[in-house]
Residue, then its C-alpha position, 0 to 999 in steps of 0.5 A: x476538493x480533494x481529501x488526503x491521509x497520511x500514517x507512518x510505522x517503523x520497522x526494524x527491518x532494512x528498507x530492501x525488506x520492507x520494499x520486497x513486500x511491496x512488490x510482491x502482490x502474494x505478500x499483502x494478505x500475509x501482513x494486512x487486512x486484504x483477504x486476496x491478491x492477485x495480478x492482473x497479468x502476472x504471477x502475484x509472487x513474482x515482483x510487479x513493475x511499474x503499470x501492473x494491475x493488482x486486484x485485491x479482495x477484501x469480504x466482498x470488497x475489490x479494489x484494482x490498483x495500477x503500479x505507477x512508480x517504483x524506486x526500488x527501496x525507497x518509493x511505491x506509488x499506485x493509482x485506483x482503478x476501481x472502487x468508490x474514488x473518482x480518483x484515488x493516488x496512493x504513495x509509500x515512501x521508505x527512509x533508512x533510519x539511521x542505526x538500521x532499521x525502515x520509516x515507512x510513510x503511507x499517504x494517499x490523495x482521493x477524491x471520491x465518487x459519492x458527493x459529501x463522502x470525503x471526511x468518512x472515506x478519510x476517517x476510515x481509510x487513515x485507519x485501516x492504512x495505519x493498520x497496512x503501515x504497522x503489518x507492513x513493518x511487523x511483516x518486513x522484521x520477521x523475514x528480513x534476514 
């Protein structure tokens, strides 16, 4: 059976600068609680594209994580590649709020390895993905400009 969460934020920053942030790998650690990024093939500066490979740490925690769509400014899909998912689909998707501003809506879809598991790595992950979605949008207002 499959389990899912879904958090929303809002930024005052325009969906452009809010997108810069997730396309950029070297900015996770700056807005979330991820400790380390890095890129597979590729410089965690540089913007990644569709079928890159990230690789974030977090304590002793790592987790690698494939980009499997991009539309600029409006949606970022990843699958997990590692970790404690049989199969781990996450989506953040981007709408203008009319007056300005960003509504960020980060969701996922999992099925995880360990049997009986899904409501912990539900409860957990719906937390520490809403504090993902709120550092995104509190990141995306101090350096949209």
């Amino acid at each position: 059976m499959p389990y899912s969460y879904g958090v929303t934020a809002r930024s005052q920053a325009a969906p452009d600068a809010v997108f810069a942030a997730l396309a950029r790998a070297a900015t996770w650690p700056r807005w979330s609680p991820i400790d380390s990024a890095d890129v597979e093939s590729g410089d965690p500066e540089d913007r990644q594209e569709v079928g890159d490979t990230r690789i974030f740490r977090s304590g002793r925690s790592v987790s690698r994580e494939r980009i499997v769509e991009l539309i600029d400014n409006r949606r970022f899909v990843y699958d997990s590649v590692s970790g404690p998912f049989r199969s781990y689909r996450g989506t953040i998707d981007l709408a203008p709020v009319p007056g300005g501003g960003t509504h960020i809506t980060w969701s996922a879809t999992f099925n995880p390895k360990m049997p009986l598991s899904g409501g912990f790595w539900q409860w957990y992950l719906t937390r520490f993905m809403q504090r993902m979605a709120d550092g995104l949008a509190a990141y995306a207002n101090a350096t949209d400009g």
